[in-house]
ZASEMI-760618 format. One record per residue: x, y, z of N, C-alpha, C in turn; residue in one letter. Coordinates in nm, 3 decimals. Layout:
BEGIN
      n_c1      n_c2      n_c3     ca_c1     ca_c2     ca_c3      c_c1      c_c2      c_c3   aa
         X         Y         Z         X         Y         Z         X         Y         Z    A
...
//
This chain:
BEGIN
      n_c1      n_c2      n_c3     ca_c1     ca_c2     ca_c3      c_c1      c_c2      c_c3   aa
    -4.233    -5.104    -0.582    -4.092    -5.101    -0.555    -4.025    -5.153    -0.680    X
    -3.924    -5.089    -0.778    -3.843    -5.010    -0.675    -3.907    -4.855    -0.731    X
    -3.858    -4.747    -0.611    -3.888    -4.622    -0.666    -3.740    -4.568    -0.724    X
    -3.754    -4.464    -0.801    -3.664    -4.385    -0.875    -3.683    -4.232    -0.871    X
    -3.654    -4.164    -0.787    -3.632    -4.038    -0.790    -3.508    -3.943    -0.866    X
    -3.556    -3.901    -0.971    -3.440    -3.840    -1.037    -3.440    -3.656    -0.979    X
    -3.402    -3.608    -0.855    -3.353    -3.482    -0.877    -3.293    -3.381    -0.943    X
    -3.295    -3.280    -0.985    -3.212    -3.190    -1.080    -3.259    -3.036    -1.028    X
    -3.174    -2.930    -1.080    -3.208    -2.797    -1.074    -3.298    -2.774    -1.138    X
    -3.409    -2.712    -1.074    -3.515    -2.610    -1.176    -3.502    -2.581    -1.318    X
    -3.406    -2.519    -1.338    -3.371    -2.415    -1.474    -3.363    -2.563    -1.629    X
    -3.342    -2.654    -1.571    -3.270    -2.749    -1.644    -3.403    -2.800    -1.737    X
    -3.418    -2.745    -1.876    -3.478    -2.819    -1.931    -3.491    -2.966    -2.073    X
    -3.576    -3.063    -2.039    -3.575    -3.192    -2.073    -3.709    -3.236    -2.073    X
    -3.707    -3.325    -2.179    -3.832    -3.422    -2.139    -3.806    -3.514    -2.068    X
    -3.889    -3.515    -1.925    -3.866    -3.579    -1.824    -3.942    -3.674    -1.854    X
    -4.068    -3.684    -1.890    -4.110    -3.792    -1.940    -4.054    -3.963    -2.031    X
    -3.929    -3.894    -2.108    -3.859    -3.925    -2.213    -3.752    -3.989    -2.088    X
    -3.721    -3.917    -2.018    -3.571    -3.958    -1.930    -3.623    -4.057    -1.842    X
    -3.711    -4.055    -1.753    -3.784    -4.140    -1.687    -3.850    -4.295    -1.759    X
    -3.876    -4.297    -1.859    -3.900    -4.361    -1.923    -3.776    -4.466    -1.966    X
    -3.711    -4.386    -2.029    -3.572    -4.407    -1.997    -3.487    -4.515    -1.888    X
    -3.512    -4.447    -1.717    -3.467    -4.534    -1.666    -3.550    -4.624    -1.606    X
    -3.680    -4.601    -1.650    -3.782    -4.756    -1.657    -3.697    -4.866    -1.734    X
    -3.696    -4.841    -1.838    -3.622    -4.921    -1.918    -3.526    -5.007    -1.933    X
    -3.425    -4.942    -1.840    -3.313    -4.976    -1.816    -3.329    -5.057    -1.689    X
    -3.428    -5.034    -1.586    -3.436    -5.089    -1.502    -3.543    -5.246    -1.506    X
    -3.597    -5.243    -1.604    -3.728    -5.391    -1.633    -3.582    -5.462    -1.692    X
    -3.503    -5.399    -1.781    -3.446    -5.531    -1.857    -3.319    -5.580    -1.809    X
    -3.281    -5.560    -1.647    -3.235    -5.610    -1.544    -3.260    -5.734    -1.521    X
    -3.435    -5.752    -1.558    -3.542    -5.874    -1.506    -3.511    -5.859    -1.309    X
    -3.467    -5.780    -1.295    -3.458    -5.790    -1.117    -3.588    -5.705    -1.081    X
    -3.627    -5.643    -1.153    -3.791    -5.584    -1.139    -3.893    -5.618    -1.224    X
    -4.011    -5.595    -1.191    -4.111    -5.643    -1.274    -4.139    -5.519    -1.298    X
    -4.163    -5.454    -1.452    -4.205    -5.378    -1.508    -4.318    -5.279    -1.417    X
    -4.441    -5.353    -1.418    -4.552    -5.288    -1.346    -4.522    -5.255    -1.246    X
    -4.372    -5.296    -1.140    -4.314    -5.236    -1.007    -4.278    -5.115    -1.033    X
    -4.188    -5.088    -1.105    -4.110    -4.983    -1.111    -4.199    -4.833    -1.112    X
    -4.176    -4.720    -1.017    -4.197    -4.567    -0.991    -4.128    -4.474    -1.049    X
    -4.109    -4.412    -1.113    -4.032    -4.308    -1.172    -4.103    -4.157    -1.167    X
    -4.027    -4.111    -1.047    -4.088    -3.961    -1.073    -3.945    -3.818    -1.096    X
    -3.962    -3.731    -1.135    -3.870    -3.639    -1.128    -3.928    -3.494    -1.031    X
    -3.770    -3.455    -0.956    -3.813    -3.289    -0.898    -3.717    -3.227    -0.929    X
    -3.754    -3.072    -0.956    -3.734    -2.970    -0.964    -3.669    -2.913    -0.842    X
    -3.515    -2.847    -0.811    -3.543    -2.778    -0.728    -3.469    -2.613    -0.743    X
    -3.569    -2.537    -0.730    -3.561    -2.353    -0.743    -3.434    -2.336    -0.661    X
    -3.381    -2.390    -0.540    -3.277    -2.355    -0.497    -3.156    -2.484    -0.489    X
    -3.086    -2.432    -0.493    -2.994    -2.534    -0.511    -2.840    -2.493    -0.526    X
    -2.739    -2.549    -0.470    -2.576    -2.493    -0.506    -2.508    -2.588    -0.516    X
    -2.427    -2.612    -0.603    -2.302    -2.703    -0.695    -2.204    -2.637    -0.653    X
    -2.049    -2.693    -0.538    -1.958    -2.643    -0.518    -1.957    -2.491    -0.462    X
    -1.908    -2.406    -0.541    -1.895    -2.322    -0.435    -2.010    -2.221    -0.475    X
    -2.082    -2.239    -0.555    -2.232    -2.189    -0.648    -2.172    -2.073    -0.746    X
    -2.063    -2.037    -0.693    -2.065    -1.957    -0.873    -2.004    -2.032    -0.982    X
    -2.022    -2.138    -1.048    -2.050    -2.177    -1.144    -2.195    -2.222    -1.229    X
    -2.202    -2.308    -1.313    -2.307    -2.382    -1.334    -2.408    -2.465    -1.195    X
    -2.482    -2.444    -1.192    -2.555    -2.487    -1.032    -2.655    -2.617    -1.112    X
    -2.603    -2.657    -1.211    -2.705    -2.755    -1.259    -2.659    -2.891    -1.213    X
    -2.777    -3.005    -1.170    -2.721    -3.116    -1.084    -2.800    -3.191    -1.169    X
    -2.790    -3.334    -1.201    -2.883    -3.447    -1.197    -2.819    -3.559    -1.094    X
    -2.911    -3.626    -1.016    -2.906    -3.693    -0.886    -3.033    -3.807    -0.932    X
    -2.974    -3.915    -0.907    -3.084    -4.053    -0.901    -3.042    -4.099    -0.803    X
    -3.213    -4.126    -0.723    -3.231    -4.198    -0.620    -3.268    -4.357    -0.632    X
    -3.212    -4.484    -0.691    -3.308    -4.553    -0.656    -3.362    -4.676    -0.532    X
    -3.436    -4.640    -0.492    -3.459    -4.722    -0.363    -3.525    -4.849    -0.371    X
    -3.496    -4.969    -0.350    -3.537    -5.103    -0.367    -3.503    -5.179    -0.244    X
    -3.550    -5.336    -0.195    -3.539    -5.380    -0.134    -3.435    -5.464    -0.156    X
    -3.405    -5.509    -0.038    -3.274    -5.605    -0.009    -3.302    -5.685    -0.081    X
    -3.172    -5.755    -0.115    -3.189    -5.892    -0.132    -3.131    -5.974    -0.247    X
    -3.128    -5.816    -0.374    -3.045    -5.821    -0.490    -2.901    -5.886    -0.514    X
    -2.861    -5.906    -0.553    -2.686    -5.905    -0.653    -2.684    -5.810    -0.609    X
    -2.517    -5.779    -0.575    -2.435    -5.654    -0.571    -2.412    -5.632    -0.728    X
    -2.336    -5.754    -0.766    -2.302    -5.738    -0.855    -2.389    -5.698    -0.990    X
    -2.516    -5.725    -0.986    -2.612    -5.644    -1.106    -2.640    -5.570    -1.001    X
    -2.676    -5.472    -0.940    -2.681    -5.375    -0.913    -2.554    -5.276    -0.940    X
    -2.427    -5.314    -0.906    -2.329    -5.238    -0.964    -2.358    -5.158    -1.103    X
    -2.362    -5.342    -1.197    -2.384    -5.289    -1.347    -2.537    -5.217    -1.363    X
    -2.638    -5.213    -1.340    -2.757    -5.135    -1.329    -2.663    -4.965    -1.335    X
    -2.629    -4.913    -1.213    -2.578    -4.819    -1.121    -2.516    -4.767    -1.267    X
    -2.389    -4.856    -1.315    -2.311    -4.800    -1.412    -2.407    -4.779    -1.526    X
    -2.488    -4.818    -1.564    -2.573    -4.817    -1.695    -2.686    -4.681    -1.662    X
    -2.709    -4.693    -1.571    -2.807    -4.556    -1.529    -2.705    -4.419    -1.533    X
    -2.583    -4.409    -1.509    -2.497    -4.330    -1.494    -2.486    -4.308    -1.654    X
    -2.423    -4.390    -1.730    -2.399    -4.346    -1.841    -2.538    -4.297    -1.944    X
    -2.669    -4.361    -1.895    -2.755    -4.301    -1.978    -2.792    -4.152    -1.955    X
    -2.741    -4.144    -1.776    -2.787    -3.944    -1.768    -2.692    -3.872    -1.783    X
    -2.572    -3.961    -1.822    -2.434    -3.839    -1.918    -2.512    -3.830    -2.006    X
    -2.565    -3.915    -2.126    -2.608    -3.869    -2.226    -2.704    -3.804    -2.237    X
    -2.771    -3.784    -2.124    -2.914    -3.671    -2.156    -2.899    -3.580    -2.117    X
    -2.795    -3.543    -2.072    -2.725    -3.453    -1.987    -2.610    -3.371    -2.038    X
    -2.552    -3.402    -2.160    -2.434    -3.384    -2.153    -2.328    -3.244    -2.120    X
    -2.438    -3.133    -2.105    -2.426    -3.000    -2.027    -2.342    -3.029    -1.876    X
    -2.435    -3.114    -1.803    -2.425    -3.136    -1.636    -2.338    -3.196    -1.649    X
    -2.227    -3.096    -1.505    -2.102    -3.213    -1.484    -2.128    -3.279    -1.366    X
    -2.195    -3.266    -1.275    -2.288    -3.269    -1.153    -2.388    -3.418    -1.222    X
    -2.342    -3.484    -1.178    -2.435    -3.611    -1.223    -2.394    -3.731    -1.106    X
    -2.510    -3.722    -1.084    -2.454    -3.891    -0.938    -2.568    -3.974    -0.954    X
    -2.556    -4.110    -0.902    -2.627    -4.224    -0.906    -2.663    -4.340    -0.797    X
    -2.741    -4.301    -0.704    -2.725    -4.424    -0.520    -2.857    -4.485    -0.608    X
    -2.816    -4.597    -0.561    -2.877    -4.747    -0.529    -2.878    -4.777    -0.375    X
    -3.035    -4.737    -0.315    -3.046    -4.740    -0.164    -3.080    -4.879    -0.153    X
    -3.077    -4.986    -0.030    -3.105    -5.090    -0.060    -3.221    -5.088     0.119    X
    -3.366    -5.123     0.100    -3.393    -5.047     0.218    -3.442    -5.236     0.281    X
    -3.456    -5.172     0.414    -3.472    -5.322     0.437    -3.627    -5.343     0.457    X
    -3.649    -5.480     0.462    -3.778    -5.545     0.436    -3.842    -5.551     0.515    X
    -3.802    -5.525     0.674    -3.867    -5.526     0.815    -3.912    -5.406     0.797    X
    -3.878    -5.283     0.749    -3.929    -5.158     0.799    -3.958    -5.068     0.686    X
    -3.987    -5.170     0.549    -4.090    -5.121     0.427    -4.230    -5.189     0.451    X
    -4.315    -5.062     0.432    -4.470    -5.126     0.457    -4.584    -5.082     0.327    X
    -4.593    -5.224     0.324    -4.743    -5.150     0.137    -4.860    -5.240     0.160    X
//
């Protein structure tokens, strides 16, 4: 914990490796995670529609899911800092969003 799911359209290419890495990064030097916690995976998806779909259908979407218990307030700034790093890898996509799920501790099991 925490995990990081970065969604996007199929067509969209990047080193995901590079971007993921990325919001490893951003997320250890929070210090609200321990490095060796953090999950980072990315998906692809072949179908997909942005608004009314005849435009650009390209999305980037971060999921990240962590347990209670955090600062709002560094989580805010996290939220804003993850946002501005996938404008910049992004800067094509106008379609860019960022949730911070906060899941609770009774009904996560590892």
């Amino acid at each position: 914990m925490p995990h990081c799911v970065l969604e996007h359209h199929a067509d969209m290419t990047f080193n995901e490796k590079k971007v993921l890495s990325g919001v490893i990064d951003l997320m250890s030097r929070t210090e609200l995670f321990g490095l060796p916690d953090i999950k980072a995976r990315s998906i692809g998806y072949v179908h997909s529609v942005v608004g009314d779909g005849f435009g650009d259908n390209k999305f980037a979407h971060l999921t990240i899911s962590i347990l209670e218990g955090r600062p709002e307030d560094k989580l805010v700034e996290l939220g804003n800092d993850l946002f501005q790093f996938l404008k910049h890898q992004f800067p094509e996509v106008s379609a860019i969003t960022v949730r911070i799920e906060n899941m609770s501790k009774v009904t996560y099991f590892k």
